[in-house]
N, C-alpha and C positions, 0 to 999 in steps of 0.2 A: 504493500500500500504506500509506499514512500513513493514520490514525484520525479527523484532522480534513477531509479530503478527500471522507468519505461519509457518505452519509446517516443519520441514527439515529433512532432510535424507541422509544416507551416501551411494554414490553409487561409481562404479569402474567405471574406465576412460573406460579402455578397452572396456568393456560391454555394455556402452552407447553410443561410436564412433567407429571411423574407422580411426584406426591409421598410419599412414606409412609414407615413405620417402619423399623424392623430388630430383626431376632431377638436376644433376649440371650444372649447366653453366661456362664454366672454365672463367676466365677472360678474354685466350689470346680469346676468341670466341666472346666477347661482343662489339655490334655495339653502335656507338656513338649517342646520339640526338633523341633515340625516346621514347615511353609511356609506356614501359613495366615497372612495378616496379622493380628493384632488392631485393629481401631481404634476409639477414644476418642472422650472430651470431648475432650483435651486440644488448648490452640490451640497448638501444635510438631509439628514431624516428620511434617509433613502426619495427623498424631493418630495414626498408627502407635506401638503401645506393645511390640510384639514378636510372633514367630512363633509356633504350634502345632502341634498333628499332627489338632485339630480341622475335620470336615469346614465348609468354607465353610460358611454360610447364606447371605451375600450375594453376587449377584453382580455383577462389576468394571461397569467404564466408567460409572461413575456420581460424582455428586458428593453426599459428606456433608456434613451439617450439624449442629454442637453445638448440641443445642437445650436445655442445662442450663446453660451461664454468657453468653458472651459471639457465641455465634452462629460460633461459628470453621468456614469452609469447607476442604476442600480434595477433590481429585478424587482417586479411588480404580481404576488400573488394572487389579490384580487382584482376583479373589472374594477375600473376607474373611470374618473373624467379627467381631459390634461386642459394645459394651458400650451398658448400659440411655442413655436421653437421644442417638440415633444416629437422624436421620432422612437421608432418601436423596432426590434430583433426579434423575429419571432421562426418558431421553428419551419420548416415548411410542412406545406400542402395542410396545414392547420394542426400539425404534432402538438403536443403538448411538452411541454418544458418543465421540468421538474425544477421543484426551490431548488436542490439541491444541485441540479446541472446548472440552472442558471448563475447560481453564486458563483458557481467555480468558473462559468464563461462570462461574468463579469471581472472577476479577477483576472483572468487572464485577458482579456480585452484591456484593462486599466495596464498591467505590466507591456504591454504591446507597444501603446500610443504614449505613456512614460510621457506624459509633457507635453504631449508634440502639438496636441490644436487648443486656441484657445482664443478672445479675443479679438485677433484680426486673421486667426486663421481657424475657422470654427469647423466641428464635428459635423459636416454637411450630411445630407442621404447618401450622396454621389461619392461622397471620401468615407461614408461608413461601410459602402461595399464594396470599395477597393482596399480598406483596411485589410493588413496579412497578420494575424493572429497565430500561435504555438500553440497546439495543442497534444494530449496525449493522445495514440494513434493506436489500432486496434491491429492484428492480425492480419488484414485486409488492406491496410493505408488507411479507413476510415477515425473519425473521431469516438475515442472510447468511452460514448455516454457512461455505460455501464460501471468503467474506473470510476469516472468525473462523480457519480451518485455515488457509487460507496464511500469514494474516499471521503466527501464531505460531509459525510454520515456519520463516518469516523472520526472527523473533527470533533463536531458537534457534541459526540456523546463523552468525550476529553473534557471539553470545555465543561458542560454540565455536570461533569464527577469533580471539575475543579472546582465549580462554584457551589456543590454541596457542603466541601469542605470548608468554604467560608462564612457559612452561614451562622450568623451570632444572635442571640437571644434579645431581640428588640426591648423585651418588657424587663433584662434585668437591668437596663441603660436608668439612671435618675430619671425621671420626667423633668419636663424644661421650667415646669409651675412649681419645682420644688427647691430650682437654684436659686442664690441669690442673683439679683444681676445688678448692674453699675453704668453709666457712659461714661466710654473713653473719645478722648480726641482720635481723631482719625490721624493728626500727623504722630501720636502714641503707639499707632497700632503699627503703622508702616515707616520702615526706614528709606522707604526709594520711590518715591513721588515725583513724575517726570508726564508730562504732555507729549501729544503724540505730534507729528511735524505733518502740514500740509502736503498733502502730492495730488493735484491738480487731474478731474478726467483723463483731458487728454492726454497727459502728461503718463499711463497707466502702460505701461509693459507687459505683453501676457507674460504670468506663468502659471505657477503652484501655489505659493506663500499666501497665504491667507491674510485679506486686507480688511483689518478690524476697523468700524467708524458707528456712527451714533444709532445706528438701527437697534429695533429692541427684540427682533426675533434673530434668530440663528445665531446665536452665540455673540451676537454681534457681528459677523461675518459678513460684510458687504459684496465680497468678491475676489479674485485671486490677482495677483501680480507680480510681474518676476524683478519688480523695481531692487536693484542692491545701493544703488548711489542716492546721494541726497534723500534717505529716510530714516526711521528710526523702528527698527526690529525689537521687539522685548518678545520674552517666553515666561512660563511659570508664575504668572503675575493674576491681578484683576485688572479689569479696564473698567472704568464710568464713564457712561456718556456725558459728555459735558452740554452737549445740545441736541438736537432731532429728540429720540427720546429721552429723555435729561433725566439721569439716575441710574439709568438700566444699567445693574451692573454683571460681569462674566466672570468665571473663571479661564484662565487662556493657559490651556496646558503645553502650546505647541509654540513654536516660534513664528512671528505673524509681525504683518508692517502695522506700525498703529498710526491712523489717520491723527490731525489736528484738533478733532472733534471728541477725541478719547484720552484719558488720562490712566497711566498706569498706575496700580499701587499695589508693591511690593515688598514682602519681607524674607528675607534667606532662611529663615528659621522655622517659615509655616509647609505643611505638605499639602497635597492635595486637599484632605477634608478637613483643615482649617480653614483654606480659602472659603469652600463651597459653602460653611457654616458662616461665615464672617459677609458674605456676597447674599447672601440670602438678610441678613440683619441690617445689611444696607439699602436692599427694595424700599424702605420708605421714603428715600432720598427724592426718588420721584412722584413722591405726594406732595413733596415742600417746593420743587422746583417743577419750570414748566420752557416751555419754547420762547415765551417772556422773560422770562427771571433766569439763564444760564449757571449752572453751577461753575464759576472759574476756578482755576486751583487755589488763590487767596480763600474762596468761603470751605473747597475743600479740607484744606488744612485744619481749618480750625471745627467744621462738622465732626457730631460727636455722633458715636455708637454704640447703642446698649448692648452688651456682653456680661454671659456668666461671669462668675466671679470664682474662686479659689478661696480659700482659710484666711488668705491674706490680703484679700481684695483687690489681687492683679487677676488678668484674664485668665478666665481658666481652659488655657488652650486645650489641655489632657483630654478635658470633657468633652470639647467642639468634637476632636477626632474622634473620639470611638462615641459618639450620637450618632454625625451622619455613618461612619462604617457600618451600625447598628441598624439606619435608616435604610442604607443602601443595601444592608445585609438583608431586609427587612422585603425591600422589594425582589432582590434575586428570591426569595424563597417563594412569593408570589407567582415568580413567571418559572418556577420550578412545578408549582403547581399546575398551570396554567397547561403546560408543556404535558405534564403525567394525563391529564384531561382530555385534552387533543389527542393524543398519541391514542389511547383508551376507545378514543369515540373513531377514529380511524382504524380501529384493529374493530 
């Protein structure tokens, strides 16, 4: 079952699916509150933007393609409705595509193109079927669906023995009604308070690097760019929007350009789920500020944030971490569930 063990082969997109568009759904058309997926440009959340009570146009076991920025794939189980720049991979003569093939020919699609369109050179139809893809290769020269499912069958059930083992007891964590808590200043909390530098539309370079600025969905993620000169990169930090949506704050685990619009704040000493705990206690920020009223870094610094407290009435970091690991432990065990359910109701 290892991927270096077999055969591979280089074949053409075109050749082996069935390439084509998808229907728009304009927005003013879109009904509120039902089960339809919506999907996207956007490279997150496998481009899922939220549900409708409009009828499908697409349907599932297929794999999309953003052919408006950076080429973002991802596989799509259920029928959907898309938005304009939404093309589709689909098996031929109407085959069905298994999750499990499709993951593994997204990945392999993503390793292929490594970069290559984006921007001013987009994932068109016409360059998604001349696209030459690696794949594993069956006894015949054909594509070995039948590896491609197991193997990531195989993954999957890895992955979910690992997250059994992580799983921690939500209910022995303190509850949060029982800590004390205190406000701190926020220039207390963070030693590295830095704004992000303007880089201009036009001025945008396709790449990869993820371009953080004031938007309050996707992470803040506005878009990718391969800019290195005249910008300012931070990783491992938070970002606050300082305007558009003003407060919205992130964790940014990755290394990403920050727009002018975004303010880092960081500290060397916090891990992942202190930030995600400290970013969450900062959401009111945008009850107090608005697209009138800017949060600048002068009122930054001196905003203050209610946090647990310790014996000694400094932050009680210890606790932030293991609540959310509890929290999040809390949820893997959920879609551990969830997972046993399905599996159950399919067998």
């Amino acid at each position: 079952m290892e991927l270096k063990n077999r055969e591979w082969k280089e074949f053409v997109i075109g050749k082996l699916f069935d390439i084509s568009g998808t229907i728009t759904t304009h927005p003013s058309k879109l009904i509120k509150d039902g089960e339809t997926p919506r999907i996207t440009c956007a490279a997150t959340n496998n481009a899922f933007e939220g549900t409708y009570k409009n009828s499908p146009t697409e349907k599932g076991s297929v794999i999309t393609v953003d052919s408006a920025t950076i080429g973002y794939l991802s596989y799509q189980t259920a029928d959907f409705i898309a938005t304009d720049h939404v093309e589709k991979i689909a098996m031929k003569d109407g085959g069905k595509m298994s999750r499990y093939v499709g993951l593994f020919l997204v990945q392999s699609i993503i390793s292929s193109i490594d970069g290559k369109y984006g921007y001013g050179y987009k994932f068109s139809q016409s360059r998604i079927k001349k696209q030459k893809i690696l794949l594993p290769a069956n006894n015949k020269g054909e594509p070995d669906y039948a590896f491609m499912e197991s193997y990531m069958k195989k993954k999957e059930t890895e992955l979910l023995k690992h997250y059994e083992k992580q799983v921690l007891d939500f209910d022995s964590v303190v509850p949060l009604s029982k800590k004390e808590w205190k406000e701190f200043k926020t220039n207390d909390i963070f030693n590295d308070i830095q704004r992000g530098k303007r880089l201009k539309k036009d001025d945008h370079i396709s790449g990869v690097m993820p371009y953080v600025s004031s938007t309050g969905i996707n992470n803040g993620v506005d878009g990718f760019v391969g800019n290195e000169e005249n910008v300012r990169i931070f990783s491992n930090c938070l970002t606050l929007a300082n305007s558009g949506s003003v407060g919205a704050t992130f964790y940014q685990p990755f290394s990403f350009v920050a727009s002018d619009h975004v303010t880092k704040l960081g500290n060397n000493k916090f891990n992942t789920h202190i930030y995600l705990f400290i970013a969450n206690m900062m959401s009111r920020f945008s009850e107090k500020y608005s697209f009138n009223r800017e949060i600048n870094d002068t009122r930054i610094k001196k905003e203050k944030i209610l946090l647990p407290t310790n014996s000694k009435g400094e932050p009680d970091y210890a606790y932030m971490e293991n609540y959310m690991k509890a929290l999040e432990s809390e949820k893997v065990k959920q879609y551990l569930e969830y997972r046993k359910k399905k599996t159950r109701t399919i067998e």
